[in-house]
TILUMPA-333469 format. One record per residue (C-alpha): residue number from 1; x negated, y, z negated. Coordinates in Angstrom, 1 decimal, m for minus. Each point is the difference from the previous one (the first is absolute). Example, Ala and Ser with C-alpha at 12.3 -4.5 7.8 and 13.67 -1.06 7.14 Angstrom:
! residues 2
PT   drengu       px       py       pz
PT        1    m12.3     m4.5     m7.8
PT        2     m1.4      3.4      0.7
! end
This chain:
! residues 211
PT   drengu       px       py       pz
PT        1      0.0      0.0      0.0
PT        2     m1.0      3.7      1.3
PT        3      0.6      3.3     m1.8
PT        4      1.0      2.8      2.0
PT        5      0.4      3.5     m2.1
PT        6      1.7      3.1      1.8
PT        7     m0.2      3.2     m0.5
PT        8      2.9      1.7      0.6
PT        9      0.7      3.5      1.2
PT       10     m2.0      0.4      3.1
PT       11      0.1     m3.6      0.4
PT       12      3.1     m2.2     m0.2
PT       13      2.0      3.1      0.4
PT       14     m0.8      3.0      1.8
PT       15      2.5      2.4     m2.6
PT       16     m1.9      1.6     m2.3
PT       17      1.7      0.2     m3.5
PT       18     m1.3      3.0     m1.6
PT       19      1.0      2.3      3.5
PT       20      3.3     m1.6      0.2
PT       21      0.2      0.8     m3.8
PT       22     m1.2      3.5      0.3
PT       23      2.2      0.7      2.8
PT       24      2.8     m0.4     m2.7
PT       25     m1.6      2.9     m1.0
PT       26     m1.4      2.2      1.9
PT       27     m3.7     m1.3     m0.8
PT       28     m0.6     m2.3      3.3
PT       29     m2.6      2.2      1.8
PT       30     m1.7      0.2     m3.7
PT       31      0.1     m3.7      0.0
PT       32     m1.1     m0.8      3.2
PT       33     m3.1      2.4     m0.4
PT       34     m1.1     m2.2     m3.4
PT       35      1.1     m3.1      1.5
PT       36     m2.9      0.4      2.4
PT       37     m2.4      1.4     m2.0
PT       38      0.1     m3.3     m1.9
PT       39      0.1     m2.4      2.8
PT       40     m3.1      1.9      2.0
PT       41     m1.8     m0.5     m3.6
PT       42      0.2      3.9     m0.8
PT       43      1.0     m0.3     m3.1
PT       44      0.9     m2.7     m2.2
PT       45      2.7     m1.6      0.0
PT       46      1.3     m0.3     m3.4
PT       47     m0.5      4.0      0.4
PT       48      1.8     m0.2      2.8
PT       49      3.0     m1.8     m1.4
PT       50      0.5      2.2     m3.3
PT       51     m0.2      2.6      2.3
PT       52      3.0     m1.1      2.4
PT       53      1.8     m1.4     m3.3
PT       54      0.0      3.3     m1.8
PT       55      1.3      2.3      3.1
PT       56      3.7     m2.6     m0.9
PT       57      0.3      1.3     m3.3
PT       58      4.2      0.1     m0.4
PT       59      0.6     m1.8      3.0
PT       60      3.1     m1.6     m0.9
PT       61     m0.3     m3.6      0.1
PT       62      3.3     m0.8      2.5
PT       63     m2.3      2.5      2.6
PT       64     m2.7     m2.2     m0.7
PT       65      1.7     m3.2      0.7
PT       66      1.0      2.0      3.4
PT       67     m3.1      0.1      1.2
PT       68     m0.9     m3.8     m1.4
PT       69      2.7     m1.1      2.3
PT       70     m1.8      1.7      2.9
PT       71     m3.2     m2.3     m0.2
PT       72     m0.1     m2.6      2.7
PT       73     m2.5     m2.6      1.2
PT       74     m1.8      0.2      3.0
PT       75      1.5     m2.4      2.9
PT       76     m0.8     m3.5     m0.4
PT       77     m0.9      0.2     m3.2
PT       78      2.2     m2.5     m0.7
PT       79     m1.8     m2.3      2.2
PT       80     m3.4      0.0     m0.8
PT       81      1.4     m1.1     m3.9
PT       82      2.5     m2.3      0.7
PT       83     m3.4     m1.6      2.0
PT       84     m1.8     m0.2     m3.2
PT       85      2.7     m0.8     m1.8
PT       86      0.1     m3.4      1.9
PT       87     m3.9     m0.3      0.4
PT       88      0.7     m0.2     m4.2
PT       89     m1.9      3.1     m0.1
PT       90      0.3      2.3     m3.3
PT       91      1.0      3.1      1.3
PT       92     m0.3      3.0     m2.6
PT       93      0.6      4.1      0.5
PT       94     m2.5      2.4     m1.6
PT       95      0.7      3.4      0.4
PT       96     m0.6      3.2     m1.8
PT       97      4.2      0.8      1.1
PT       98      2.5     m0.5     m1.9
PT       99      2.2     m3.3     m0.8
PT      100      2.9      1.7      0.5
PT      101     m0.6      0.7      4.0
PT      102     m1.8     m3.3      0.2
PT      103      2.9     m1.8     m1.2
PT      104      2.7      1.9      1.9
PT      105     m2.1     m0.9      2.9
PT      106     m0.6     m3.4     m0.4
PT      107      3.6     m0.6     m0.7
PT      108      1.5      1.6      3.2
PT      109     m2.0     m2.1      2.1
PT      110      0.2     m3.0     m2.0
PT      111     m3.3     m0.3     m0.9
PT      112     m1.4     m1.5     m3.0
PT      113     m4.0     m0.4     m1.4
PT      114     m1.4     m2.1     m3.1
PT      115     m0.9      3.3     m1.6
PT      116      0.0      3.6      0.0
PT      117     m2.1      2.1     m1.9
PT      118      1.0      4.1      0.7
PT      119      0.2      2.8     m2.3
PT      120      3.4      1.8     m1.5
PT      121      1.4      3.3     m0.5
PT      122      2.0      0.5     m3.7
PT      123      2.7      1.4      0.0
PT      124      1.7      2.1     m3.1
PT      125      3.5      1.3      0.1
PT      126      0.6     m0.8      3.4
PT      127     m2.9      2.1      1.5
PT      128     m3.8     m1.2      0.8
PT      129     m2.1      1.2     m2.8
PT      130     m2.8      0.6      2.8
PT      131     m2.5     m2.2     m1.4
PT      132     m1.0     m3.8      1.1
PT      133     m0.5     m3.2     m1.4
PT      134     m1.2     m3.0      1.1
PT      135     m3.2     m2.5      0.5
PT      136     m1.2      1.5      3.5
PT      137     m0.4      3.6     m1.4
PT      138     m3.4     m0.4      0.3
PT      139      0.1     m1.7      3.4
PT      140     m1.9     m3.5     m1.8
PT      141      1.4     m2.1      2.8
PT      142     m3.3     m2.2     m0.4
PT      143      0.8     m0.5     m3.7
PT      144      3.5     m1.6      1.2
PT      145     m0.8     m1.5      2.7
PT      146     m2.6     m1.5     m2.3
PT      147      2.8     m0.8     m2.7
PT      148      2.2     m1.9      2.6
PT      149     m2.9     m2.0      1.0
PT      150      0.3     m1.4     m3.0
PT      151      2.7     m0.4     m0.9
PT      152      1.1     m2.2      3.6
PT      153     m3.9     m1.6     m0.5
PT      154     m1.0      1.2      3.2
PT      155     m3.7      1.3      0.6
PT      156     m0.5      3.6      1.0
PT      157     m1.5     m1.3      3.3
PT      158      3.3     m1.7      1.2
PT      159      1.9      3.5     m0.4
PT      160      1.0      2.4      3.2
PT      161      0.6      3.8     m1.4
PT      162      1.8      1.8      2.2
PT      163      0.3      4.4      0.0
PT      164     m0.7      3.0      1.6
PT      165     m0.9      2.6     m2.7
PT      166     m3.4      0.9     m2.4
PT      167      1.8     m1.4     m2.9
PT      168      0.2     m3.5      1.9
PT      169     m3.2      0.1      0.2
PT      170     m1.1     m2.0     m3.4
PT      171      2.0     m2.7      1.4
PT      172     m1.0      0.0      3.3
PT      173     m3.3     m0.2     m1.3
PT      174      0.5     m2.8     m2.2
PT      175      1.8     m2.5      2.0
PT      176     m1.0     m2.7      2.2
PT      177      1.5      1.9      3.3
PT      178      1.0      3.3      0.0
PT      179      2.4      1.4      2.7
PT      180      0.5      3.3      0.5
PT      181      3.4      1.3      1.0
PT      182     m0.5      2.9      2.3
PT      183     m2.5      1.4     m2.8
PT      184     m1.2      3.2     m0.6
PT      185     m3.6      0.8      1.1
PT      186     m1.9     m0.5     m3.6
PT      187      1.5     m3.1      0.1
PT      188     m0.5     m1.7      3.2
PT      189     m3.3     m1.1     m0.9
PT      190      1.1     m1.9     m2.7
PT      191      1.7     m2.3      2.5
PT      192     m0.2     m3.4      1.4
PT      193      2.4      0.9      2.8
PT      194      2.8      2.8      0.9
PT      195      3.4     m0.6      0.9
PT      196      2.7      2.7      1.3
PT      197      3.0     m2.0     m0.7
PT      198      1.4     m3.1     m1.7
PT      199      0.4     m2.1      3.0
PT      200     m3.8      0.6      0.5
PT      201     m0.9     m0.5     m3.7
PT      202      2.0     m3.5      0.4
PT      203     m2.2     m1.0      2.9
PT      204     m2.8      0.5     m2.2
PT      205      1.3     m1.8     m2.8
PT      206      1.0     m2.7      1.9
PT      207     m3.8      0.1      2.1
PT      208     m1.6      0.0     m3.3
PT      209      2.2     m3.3     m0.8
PT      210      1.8      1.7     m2.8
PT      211      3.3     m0.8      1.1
! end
């Protein structure tokens, strides 16, 4: 059995949570300009995320969940799992996005993964409070990837990492094959091999006898 960890925004989806979030309101173009920061490796990322967390201060949650109900997965995605998924593959999600959008997601298209590890936004009398909590803050995708490795008794060398931004990076580095997803420029390098879509990374999979 292979483990194959996904990011997320960027990746199985193309919607980016914190934009769709601040366009609820009126924050988007601040987002977006962060967003990228982190992902070209500008700033850090857990900088990054407080930053983008605290511009929804009093977004009321119900606005929140409007723009959770927005996030989509890229075509296909449902594809390349259900693949793994019959190749007994462990399939898990890390991403530094929110379960929320994730979930909403996977549900729509009838998707499901062995595990997904995100962070959350609390909530206090109805509204976000603006800050965030979670195990990805930090962007330690190698220290879960590393966790999960364990726990399914897999070695690190028989995992495929899969993402496209600078705080995918620790993972991509770490696992036995890393594929980037259309990545950004600092992380290309990092890369085994580039895809551009999920047939493509499917062909891949399956050439690499994954699935």
């Amino acid at each position: 059995m292979t483990l194959v960890a996904f990011d997320f925004d960027g990746t199985l989806s193309d919607s980016e949570m914190t934009v769709l979030l601040g366009e609820q309101c009126g924050a988007a173009d601040q987002m977006d300009e962060i967003t990228e920061q982190a992902m070209n490796d500008e700033i850090e990322y857990a900088e990054s995320l407080r930053k983008r967390c605290a511009l929804l201060d009093g977004l009321p949650e119900a606005d929140a969940q409007e723009a959770f109900d927005q996030v989509v997965l890229r075509p296909e995605t449902d594809a390349v799992v259900e693949a793994l998924d019959s190749a007994g593959v462990y399939t898990a999600i890390l991403t530094g996005g929110f379960e929320r959008g994730v979930e909403s997601a996977l549900e729509t298209a009838g998707v499901d993964v062995e595990t997904l590890i995100a962070n959350r936004l609390p909530v206090e009398d109805g509204e976000l409070t603006g800050e965030v909590e979670g195990p990805l803050i930090e962007g330690t995708k190698d220290d879960a990837l590393d966790i999960l490795t364990t726990v399914v008794e897999e070695p690190m060398e028989e995992t495929v990492a899969v993402g496209d931004g600078a705080n995918d990076l620790p993972m991509l580095e770490a696992a036995g094959f890393a594929v980037g997803f259309a990545p950004k420029p600092a992380v290309e390098p990092a890369c085994d091999v580039v895809v551009e879509s999920m047939p493509e990374l499917l062909d891949v999979l399956e050439d690499r006898g994954v699935c």
